[in-house]
RODREN-435912 format. One record per residue: residue number from 1; residue in one letter; x, y, z of N, C-alpha, C, CB in turn; chain. Coordinates in pm, whole numbers, plus 50000, padded with zeros to 5 digits. Glycine has a CB too. Layout:
[zaro NUM,A,[X,Y,Z],[X,Y,Z],[X,Y,Z],[X,Y,Z],A]
...
This chain:
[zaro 1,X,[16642,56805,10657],[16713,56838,10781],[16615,56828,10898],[16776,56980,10773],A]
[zaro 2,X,[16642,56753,11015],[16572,56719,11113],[16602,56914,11218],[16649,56534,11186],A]
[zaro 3,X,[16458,56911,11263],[16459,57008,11386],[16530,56955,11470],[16336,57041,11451],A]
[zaro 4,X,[16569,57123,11512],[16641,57108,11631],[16554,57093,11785],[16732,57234,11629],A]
[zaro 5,X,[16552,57028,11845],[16476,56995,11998],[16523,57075,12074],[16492,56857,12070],A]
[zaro 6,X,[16405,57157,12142],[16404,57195,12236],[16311,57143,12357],[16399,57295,12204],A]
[zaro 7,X,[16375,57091,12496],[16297,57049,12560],[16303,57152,12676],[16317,56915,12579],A]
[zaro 8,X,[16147,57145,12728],[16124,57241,12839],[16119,57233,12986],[16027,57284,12819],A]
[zaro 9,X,[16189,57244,13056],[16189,57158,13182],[16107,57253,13300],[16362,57117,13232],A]
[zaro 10,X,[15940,57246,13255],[15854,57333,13410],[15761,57297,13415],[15820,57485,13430],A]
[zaro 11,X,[15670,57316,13559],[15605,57276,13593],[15472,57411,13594],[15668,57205,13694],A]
[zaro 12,X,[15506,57479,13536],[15416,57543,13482],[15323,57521,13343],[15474,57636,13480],A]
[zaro 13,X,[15226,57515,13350],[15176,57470,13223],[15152,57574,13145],[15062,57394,13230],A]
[zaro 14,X,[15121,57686,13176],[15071,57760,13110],[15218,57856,13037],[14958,57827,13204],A]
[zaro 15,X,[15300,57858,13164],[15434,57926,13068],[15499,57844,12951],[15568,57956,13166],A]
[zaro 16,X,[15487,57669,12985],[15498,57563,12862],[15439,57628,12740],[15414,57416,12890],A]
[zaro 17,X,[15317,57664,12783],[15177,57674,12638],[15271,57788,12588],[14952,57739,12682],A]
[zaro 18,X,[15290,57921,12677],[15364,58030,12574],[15474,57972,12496],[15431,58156,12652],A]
[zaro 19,X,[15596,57933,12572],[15658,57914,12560],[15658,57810,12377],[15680,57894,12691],A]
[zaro 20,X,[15572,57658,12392],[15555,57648,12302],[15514,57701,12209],[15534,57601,12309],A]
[zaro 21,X,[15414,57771,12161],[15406,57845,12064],[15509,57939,12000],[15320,57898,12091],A]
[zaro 22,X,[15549,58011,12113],[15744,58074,12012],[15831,57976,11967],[15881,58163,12121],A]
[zaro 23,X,[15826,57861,12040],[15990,57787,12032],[15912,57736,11867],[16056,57612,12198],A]
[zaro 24,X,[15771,57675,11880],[15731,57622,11786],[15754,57697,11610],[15599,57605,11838],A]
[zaro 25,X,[15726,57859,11673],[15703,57959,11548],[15842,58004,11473],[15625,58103,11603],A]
[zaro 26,X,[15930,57936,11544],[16051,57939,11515],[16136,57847,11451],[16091,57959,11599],A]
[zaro 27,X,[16067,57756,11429],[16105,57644,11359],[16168,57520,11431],[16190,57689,11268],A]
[zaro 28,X,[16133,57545,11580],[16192,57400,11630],[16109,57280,11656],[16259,57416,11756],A]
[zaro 29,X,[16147,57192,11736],[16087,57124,11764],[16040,57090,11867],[16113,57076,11730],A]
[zaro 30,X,[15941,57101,11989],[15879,57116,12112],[15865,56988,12178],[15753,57180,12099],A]
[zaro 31,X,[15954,56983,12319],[15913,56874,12381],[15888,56960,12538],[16034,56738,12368],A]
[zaro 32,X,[15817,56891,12616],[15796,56922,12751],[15751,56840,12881],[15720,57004,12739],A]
[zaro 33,X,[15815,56854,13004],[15819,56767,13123],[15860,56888,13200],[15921,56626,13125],A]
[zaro 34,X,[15743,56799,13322],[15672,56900,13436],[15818,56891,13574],[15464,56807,13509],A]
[zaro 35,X,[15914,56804,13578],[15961,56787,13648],[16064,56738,13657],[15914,56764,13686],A]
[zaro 36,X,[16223,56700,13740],[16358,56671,13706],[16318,56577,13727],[16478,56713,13757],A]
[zaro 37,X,[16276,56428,13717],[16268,56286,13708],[16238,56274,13597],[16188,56216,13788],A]
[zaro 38,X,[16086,56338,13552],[16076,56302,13442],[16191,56336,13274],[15950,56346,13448],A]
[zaro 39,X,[16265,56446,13317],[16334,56510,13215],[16463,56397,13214],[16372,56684,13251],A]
[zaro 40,X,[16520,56364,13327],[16618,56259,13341],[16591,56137,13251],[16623,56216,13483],A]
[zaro 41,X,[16442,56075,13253],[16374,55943,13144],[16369,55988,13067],[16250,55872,13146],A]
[zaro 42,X,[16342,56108,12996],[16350,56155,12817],[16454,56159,12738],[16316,56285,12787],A]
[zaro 43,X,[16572,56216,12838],[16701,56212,12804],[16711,56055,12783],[16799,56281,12914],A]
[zaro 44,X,[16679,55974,12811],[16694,55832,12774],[16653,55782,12628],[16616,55756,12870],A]
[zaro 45,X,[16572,55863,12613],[16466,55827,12474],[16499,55958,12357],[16257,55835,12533],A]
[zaro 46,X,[16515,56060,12378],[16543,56146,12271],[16644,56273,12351],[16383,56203,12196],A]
[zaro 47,X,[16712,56270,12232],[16778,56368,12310],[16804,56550,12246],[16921,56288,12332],A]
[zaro 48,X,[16771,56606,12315],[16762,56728,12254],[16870,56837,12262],[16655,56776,12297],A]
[zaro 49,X,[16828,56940,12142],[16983,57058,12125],[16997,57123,12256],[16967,57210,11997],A]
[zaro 50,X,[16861,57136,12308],[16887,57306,12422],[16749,57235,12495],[16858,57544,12322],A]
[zaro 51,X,[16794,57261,12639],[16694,57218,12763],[16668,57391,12858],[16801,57063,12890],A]
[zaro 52,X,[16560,57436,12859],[16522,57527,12913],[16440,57454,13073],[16437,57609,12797],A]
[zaro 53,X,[16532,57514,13153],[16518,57443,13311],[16507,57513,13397],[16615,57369,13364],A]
[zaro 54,X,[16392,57489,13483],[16318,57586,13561],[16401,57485,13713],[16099,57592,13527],A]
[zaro 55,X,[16429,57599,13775],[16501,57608,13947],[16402,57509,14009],[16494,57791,14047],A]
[zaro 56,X,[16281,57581,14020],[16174,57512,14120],[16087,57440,14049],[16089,57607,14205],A]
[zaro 57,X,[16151,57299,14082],[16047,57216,14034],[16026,57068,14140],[16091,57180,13871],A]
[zaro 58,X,[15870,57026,14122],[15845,56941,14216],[15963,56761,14206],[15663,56926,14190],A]
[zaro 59,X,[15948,56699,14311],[16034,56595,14309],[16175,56573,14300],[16001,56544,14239],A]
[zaro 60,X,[16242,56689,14178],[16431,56690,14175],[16403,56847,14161],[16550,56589,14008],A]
[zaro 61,X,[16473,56923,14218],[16488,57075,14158],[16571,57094,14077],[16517,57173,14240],A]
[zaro 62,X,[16567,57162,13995],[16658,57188,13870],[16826,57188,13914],[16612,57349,13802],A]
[zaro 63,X,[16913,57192,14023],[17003,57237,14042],[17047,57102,14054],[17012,57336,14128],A]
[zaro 64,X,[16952,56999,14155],[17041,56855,14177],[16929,56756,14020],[17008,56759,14418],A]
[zaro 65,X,[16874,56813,13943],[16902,56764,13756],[16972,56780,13681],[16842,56792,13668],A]
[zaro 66,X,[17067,56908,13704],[17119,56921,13653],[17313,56882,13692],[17052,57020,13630],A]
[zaro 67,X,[17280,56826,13797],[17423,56771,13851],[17404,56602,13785],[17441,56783,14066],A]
[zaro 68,X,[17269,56602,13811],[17259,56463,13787],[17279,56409,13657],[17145,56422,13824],A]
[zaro 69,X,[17246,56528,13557],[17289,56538,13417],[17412,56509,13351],[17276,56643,13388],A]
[zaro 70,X,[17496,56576,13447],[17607,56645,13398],[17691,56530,13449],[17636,56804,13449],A]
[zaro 71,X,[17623,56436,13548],[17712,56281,13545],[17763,56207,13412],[17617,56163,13608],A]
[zaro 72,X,[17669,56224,13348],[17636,56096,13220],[17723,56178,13067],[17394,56073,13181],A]
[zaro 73,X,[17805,56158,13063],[17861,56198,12943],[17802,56184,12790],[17970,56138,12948],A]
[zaro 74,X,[17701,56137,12791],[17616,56128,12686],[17501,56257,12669],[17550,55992,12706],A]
[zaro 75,X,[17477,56319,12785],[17386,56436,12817],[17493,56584,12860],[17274,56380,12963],A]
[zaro 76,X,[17643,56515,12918],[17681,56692,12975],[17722,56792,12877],[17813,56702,13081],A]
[zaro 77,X,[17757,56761,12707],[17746,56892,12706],[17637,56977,12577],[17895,56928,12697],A]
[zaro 78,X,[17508,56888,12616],[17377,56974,12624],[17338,57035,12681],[17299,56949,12623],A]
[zaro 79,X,[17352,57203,12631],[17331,57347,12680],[17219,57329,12742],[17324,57463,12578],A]
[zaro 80,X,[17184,57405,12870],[17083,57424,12942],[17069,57593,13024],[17095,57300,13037],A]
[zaro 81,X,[16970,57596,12965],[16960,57761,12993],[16846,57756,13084],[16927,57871,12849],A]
[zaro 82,X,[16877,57803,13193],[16804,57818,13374],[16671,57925,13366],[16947,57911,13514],A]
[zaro 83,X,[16597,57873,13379],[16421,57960,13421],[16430,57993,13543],[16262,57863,13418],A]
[zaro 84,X,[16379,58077,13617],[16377,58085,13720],[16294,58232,13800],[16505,58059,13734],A]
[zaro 85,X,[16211,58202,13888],[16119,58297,13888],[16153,58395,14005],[15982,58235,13896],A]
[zaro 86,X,[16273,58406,14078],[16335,58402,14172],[16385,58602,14103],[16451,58241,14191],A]
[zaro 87,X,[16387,58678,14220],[16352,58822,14219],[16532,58843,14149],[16293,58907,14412],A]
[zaro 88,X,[16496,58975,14028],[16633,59028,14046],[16782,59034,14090],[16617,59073,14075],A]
[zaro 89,X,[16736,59050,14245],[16834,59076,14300],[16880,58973,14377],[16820,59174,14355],A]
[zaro 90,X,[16847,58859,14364],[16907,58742,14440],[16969,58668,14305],[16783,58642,14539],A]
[zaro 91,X,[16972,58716,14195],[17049,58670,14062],[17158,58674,14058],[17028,58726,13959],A]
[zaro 92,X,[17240,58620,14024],[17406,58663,13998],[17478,58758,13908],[17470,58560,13958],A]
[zaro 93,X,[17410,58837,13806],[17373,58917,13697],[17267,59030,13692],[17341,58836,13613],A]
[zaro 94,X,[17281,59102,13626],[17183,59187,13586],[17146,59158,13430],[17231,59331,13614],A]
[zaro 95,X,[17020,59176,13428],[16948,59089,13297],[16999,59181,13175],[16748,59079,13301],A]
[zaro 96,X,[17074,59272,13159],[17128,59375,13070],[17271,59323,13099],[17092,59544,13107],A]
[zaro 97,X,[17340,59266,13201],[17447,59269,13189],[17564,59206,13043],[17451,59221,13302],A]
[zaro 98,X,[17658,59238,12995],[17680,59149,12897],[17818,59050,12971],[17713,59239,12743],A]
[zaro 99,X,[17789,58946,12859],[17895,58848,12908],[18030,58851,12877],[17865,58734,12874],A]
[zaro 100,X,[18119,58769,12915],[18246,58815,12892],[18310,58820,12756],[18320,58747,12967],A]
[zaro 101,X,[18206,58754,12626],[18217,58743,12483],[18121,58898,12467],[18145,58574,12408],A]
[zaro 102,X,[18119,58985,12535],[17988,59064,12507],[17889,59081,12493],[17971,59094,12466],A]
[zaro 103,X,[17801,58982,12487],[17674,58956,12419],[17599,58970,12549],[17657,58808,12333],A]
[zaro 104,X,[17502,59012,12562],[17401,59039,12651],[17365,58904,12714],[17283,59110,12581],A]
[zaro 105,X,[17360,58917,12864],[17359,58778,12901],[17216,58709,12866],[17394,58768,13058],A]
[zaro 106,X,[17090,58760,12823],[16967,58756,12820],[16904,58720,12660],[16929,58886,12879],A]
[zaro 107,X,[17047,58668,12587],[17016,58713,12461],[16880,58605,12392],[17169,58709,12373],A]
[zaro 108,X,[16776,58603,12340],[16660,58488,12310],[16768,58358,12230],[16504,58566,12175],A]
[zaro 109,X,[16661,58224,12293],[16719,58126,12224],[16723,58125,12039],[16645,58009,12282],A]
[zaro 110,X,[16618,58218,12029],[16607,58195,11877],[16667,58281,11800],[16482,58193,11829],A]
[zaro 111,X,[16779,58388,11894],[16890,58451,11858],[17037,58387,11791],[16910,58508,11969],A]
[zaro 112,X,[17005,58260,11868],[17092,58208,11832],[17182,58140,11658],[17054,58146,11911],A]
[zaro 113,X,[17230,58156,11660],[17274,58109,11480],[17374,58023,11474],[17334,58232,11375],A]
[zaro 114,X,[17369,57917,11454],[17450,57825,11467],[17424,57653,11533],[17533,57900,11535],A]
């Protein structure tokens, strides 16, 4: 059975490095790009389960990548779960809040089952 891909969409390197090491210890499979151009050309070449996408990023910001994504019917309905370093209270949620299935809106990717 092939891993499941997770690709990381920031321009942080060092939250990449954490980041890889959990996604890794978890049994997936780790890809990463610093920026929405480059994540747009990968999607060309491999395509992955779950894209973790950071707001602020240099060249496309995550919001017009992810429109740009969501053009191509071959990429829109690969889940993408939003990074974002942006305070609390300018969020649309509270990080405890639960969703309308109940589940805590915050729940870890490697919570996931299925």
């Amino acid at each position: 059975m092939d891993k499941k891909i997770v690709l990381v969409v920031d321009d942080d390197a060092d939250l990449a490095k954490m980041l890889k090491v959990r996604i890794e210890a978890e049994g997936y499979e780790f890809m990463s790009v610093m920026d929405g151009k480059e994540m747009l050309d990968v999607l060309n070449i491999k395509k992955p389960d779950v894209i973790l996408l950071d707001i602020m990023l240099p060249n496309m910001d995550g919001y017009s990548v992810l429109r740009e994504m969501r053009k191509h019917e071959k990429y829109a309905n690969i889940p993408v779960i939003i990074l974002s370093a942006k305070e609390k209270k300018k969020m649309h949620f509270h990080p405890r809040q639960k969703t309308k299935r109940g589940k805590q809106a915050t729940r870890g990717l490697w919570d996931h089952k299925g």
